[in-house]
DRENKOLKOL-654873 format. One record per residue (C-alpha): residue in three letters; y, x, z. Coordinates in steps of 0.001 Angstrom, whole numbers, padded with zeros to 6 digits, always signed. Each point is the difference from the previous one (the first is absolute). Layout:
BEGIN
ALAYXZ
...
END
This chain:
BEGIN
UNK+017890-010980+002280
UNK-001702+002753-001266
UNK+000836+003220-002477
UNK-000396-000525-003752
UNK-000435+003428-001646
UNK+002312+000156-002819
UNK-002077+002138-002252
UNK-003184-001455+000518
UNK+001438-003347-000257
UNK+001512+000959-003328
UNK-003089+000784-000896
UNK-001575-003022+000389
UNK+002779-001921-001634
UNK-000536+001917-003046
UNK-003739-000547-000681
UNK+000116-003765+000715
UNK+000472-000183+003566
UNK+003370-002330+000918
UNK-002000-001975+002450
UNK-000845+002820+002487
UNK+002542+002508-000793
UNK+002179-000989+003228
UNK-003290+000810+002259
UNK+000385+002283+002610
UNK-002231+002828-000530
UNK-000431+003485+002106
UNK+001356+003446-001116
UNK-002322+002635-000453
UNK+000943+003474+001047
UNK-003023+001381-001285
UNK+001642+003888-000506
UNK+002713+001777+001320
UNK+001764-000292-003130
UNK+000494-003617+000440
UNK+001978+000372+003300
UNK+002804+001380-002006
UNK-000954+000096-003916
UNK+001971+002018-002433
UNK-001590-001867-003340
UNK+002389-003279-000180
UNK-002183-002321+002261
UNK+000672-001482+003328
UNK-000431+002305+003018
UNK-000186-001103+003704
UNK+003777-000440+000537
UNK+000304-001861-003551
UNK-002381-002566+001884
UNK+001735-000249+002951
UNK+003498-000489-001225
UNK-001793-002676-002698
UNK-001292-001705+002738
UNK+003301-000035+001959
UNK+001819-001695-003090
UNK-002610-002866+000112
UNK+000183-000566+003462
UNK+003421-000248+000145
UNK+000167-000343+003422
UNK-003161-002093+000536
UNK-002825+001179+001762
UNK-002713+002104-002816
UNK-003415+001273+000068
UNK-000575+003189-002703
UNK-003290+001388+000202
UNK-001481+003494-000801
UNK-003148+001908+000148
UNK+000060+003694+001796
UNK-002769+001207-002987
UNK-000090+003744+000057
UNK-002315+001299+002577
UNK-001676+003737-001063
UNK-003423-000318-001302
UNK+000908-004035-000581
UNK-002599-002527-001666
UNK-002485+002242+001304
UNK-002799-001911-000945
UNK+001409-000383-003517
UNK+001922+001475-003288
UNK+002520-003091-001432
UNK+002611+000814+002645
UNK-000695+003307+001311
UNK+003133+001564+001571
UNK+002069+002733-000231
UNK-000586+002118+002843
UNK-003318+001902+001420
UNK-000418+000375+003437
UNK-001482+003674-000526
UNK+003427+000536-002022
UNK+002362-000736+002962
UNK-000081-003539-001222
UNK+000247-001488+004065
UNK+002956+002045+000597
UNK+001841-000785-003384
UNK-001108-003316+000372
UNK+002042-000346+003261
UNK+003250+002197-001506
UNK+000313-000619-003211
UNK-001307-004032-000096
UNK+000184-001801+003780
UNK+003006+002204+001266
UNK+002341-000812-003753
UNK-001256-003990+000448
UNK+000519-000474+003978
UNK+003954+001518-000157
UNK+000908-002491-002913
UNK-001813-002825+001531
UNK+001672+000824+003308
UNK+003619+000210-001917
UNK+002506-002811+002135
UNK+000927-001028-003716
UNK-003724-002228-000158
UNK-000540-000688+003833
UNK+000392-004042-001257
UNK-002864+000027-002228
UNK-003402-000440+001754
UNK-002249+002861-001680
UNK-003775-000258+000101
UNK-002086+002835-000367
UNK-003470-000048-001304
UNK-001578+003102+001137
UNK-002401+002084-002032
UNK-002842-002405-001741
UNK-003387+001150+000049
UNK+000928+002932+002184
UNK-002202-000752+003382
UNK-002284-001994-001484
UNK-001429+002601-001968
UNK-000636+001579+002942
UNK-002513-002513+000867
UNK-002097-000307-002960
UNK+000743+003001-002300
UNK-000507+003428+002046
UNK-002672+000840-002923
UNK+003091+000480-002373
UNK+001313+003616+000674
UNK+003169-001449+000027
UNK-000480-002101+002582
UNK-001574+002272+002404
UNK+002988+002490-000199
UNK+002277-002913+000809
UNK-002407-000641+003144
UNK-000455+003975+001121
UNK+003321+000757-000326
UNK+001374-003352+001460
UNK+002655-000405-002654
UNK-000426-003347-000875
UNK+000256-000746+004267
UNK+003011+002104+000028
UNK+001502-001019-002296
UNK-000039-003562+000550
UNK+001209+000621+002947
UNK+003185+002405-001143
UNK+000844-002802-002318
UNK-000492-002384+002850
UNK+002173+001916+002696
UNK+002918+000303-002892
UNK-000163-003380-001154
UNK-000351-001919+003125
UNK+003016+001876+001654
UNK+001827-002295-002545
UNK+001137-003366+001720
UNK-000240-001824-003606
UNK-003159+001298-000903
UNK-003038-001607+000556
UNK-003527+001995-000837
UNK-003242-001895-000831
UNK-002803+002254-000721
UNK-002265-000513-002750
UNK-003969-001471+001093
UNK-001914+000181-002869
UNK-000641-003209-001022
UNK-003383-002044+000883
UNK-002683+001099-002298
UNK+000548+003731+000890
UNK+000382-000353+003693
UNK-001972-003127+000403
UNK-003040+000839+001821
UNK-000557+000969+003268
UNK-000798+003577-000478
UNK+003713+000363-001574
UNK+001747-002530+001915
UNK+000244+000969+003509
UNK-000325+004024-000717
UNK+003137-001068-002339
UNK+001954-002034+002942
UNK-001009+003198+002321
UNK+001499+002531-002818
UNK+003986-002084-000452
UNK-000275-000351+003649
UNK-000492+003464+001073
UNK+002510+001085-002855
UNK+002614-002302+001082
UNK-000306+000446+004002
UNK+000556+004042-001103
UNK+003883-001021-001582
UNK+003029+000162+002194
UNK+000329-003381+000366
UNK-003682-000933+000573
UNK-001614-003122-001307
UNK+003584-001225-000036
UNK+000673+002209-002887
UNK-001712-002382-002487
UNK+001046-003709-000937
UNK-003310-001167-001608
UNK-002390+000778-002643
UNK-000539-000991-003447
UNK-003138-000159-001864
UNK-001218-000431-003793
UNK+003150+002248-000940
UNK-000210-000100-003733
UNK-003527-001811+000100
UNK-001476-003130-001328
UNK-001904-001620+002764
UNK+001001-003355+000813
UNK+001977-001477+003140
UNK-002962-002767+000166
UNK-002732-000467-001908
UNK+000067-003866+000419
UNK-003447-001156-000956
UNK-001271+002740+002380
UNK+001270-000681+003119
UNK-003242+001085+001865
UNK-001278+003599-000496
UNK-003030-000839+002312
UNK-001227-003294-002239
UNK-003610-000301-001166
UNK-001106-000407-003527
UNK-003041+000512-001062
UNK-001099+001481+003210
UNK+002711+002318+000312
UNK+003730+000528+001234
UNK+002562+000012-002470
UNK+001249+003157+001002
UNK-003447+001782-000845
UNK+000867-001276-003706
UNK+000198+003399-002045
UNK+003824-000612-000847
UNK+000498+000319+004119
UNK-002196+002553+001141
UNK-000288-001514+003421
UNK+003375+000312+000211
UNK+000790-002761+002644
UNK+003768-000340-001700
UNK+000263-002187-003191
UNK+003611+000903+000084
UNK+003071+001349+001065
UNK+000931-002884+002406
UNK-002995+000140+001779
UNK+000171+003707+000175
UNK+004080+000162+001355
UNK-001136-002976+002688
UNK-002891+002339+001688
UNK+002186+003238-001336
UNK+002681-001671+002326
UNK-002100-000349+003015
UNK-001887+003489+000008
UNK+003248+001540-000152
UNK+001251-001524+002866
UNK-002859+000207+002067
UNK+000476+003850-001026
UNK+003121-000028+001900
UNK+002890-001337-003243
UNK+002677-002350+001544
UNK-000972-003376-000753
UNK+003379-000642-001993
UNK-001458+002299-003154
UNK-000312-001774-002961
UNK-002135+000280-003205
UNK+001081+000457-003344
UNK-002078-001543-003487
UNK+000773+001488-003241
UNK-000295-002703-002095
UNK+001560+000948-003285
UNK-003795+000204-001849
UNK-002504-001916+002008
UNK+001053-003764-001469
UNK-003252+000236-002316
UNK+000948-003196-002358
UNK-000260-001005-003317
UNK-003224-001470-001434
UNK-002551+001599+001665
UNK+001173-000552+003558
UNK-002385-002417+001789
UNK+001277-003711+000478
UNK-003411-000830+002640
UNK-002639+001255+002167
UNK-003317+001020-002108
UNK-002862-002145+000213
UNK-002621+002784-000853
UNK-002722+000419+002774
UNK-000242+003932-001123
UNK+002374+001995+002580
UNK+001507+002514-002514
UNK+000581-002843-002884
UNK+001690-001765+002871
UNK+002294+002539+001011
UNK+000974+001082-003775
UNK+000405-003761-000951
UNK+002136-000564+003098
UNK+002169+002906+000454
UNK+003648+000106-001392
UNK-000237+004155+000332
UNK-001589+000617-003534
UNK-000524+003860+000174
UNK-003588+001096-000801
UNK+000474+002007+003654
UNK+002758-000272+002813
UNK-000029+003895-000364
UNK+001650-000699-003309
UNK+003607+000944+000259
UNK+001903+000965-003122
UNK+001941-001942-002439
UNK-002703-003466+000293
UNK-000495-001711-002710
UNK+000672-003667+000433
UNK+002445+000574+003191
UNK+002415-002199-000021
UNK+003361+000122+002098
UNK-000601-001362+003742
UNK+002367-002280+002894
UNK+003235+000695-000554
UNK+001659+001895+003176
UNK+000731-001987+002653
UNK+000623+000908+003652
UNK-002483-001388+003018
UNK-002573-001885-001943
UNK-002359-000077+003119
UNK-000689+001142+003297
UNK+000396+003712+000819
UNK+001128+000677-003358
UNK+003531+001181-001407
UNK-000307-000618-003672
UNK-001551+000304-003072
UNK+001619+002413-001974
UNK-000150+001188-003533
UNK-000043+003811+000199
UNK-001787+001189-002885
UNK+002192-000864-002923
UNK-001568-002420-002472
UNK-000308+001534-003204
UNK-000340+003323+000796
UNK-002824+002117-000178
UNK-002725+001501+002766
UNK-000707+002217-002271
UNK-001289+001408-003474
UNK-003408-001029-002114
UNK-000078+003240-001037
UNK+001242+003478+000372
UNK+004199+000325-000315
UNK+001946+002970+000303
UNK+002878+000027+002641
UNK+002098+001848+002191
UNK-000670-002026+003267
UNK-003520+001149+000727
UNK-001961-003670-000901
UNK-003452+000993-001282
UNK-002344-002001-001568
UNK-002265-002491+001980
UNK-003130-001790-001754
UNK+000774-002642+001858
UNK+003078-001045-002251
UNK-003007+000357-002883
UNK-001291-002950-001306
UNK-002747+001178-000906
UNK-001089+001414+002754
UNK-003142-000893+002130
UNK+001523+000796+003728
UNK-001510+001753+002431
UNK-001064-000763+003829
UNK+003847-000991+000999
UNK-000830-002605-002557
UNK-003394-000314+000747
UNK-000597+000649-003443
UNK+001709-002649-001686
UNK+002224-000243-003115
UNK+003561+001367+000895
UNK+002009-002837-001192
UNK+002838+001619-001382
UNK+001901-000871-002836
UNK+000003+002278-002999
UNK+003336+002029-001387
UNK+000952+000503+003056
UNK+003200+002371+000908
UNK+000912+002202+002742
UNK-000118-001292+003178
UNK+003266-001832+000792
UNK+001204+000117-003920
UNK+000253-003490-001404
UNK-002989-002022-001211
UNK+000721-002638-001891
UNK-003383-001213-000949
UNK-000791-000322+003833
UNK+003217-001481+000445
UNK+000137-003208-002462
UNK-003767-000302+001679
UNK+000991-000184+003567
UNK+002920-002681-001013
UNK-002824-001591-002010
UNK-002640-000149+003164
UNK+002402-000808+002429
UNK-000409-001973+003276
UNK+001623-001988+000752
UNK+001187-000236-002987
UNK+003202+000887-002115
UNK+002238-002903-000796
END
């Protein structure tokens, strides 16, 4: 059984929603404000004692995201965070945000509830592709995004209910070869540093609020000729020899245990956006002899670029959480709340430090995370994590399987 967020379910229920609003979903502490909030919503003990009133004595999952790194989203603007690193940000980051969430977590009172932590998305893989970004190479000189992980690790894991899967990216950033072992190399060397060692993690999730698929089904072969060439050469792949995020988790799995992991980890799939649905969602295999026609007549993923990340137009809501769904995997998960926001189409004042990333533009062009490509994004966007209703009623619309 797993946590159903009272607000966010609400939410839902209000804008149409009745036949997902008793979905588990993850908590995001994305500020330190949200640990213990003084503005009327639900802080980190409001969860906790929520989720102990459903469980009522059964066993219960509740999920949250440890979101507040300094210099966080390097790479980007929509969810920048709230701390700098060359403003004391590692040191308040471990006070005033890992210290306040490890002693209520560890509180006797919850010790029947089986927390999972999702730790810091984005963090380490931007330090495999995006040391051009200022940002990003503070995080790396400094080794705050390393130490940190690992403070947050070392708290967490001294929990005996806690269990701590660290976020991978998801397959079309960390896909090819050049980012896939130097990544394995990076969570290994940052784990073996904790207390604990590699026994301080549980797992690892990827596609963390993402949209690429679990499968693409009618391309089960990345290294298939048409036309002369392998499907992964296809522009939409880039080479990439992952189509998707099973694939990716399956060899994920295996590098990390070769890199020393216990082989009891598991992987986690967030699947609350990747169901890609609706109309335009493939029903066969192309017949075209042109590679790239073949690809974009055969794939279910529908952005114009897998480096296409915020608030997808024709998303639609993905597999429904369920626990072991194959081999060397814990569950798919919905972590990223349907039908809220990755962030705004344009420019929004706010108090929580979220700039504004072209990206969540929809007009704009992209750039060479894109390759160039049309961002995707749906227009009249809001804040990142405010409520988008548009996006919402479209990922009901698209999804897959889908809604009775």
């Amino acid at each position: 059984m797993g946590y159903v967020n009272p607000a966010w379910s609400a939410e839902a229920k209000a804008d149409g929603g009745s036949a997902i609003a008793n979905i588990s979903t993850g908590v995001w502490l994305d500020r330190i404000a949200t640990i213990a909030p003084t503005d009327g919503t639900m802080g980190l003990r409001d969860h906790l004692n929520a989720a102990l009133t459903q469980a009522n004595g059964a066993p219960l999952t509740i999920e949250f995201v440890i979101y507040d790194l300094p210099n966080r989203d390097c790479s980007a603007l929509a969810s920048n965070g709230e701390l700098l690193i060359a403003n004391s940000g590692l040191s308040k980051y471990e006070t005033q945000y890992i210290d306040p969430i490890a002693a209520i977590m560890s509180d006797p009172k919850y010790s029947s509830l089986r927390i999972v932590n999702v730790i810091e998305p984005d963090s380490l893989p931007n330090l495999i592709t995006n040391l051009s970004k200022p940002l990003c190479a503070e995080a790396q000189s400094t080794g705050a995004y390393v130490q940190g992980v690992q403070y947050a690790l070392n708290k967490l894991h001294a929990i005996p209910n806690v269990y701590n899967y660290v976020d991978a990216g998801h397959s079309g950033w960390l896909g090819w070869d050049t980012n896939f072992q130097p990544a394995v190399n990076l969570w290994a060397s940052t784990i073996k540093g904790t207390t604990a060692g590699f026994n301080s993690v549980d797992g690892f999730i990827s596609d963390t609020a993402n949209y690429t698929p679990v499968q693409e089904p009618y391309l089960p072969n990345p290294n298939l000729t048409v036309g002369g060439s392998q499907i992964r050469s296809a522009n939409f792949f880039q080479w990439n020899p992952y189509l998707d995020e099973q694939s990716y988790d399956t060899a994920l799995y295996s590098a990390l245990v070769a890199a020393g992991f216990p082989s009891n980890i598991g992987m986690l799939i967030d699947t609350s956006r990747d169901g890609w649905g609706g109309t335009a969602r493939p029903t066969g295999v192309s017949t075209s002899t042109d590679l790239n026609t073949y690809v974009d007549q055969s794939r279910i993923d529908k952005r114009p670029s897998r480096g296409d990340w915020c608030n997808q137009s024709g998303a639609g809501l993905g597999i429904r959480p369920v626990a072991n769904p194959a081999p060397h995997f814990d569950a798919y998960v919905w972590i990223k709340p349907p039908g809220e926001s990755d962030g705004s189409s344009s420019l929004i004042a706010n108090n929580q430090g979220k700039g504004f990333d072209r990206m969540c533009d929809p007009t704009y062009g992209g750039n060479s995370l894109n390759n160039n490509m049309p961002s995707g994004a749906l227009a009249n966007a809001p804040l990142s994590g405010a409520w988008f209703s548009a996006q919402f009623h479209q990922l009901m619309q698209n999804a897959y399987p889908p809604l009775p």
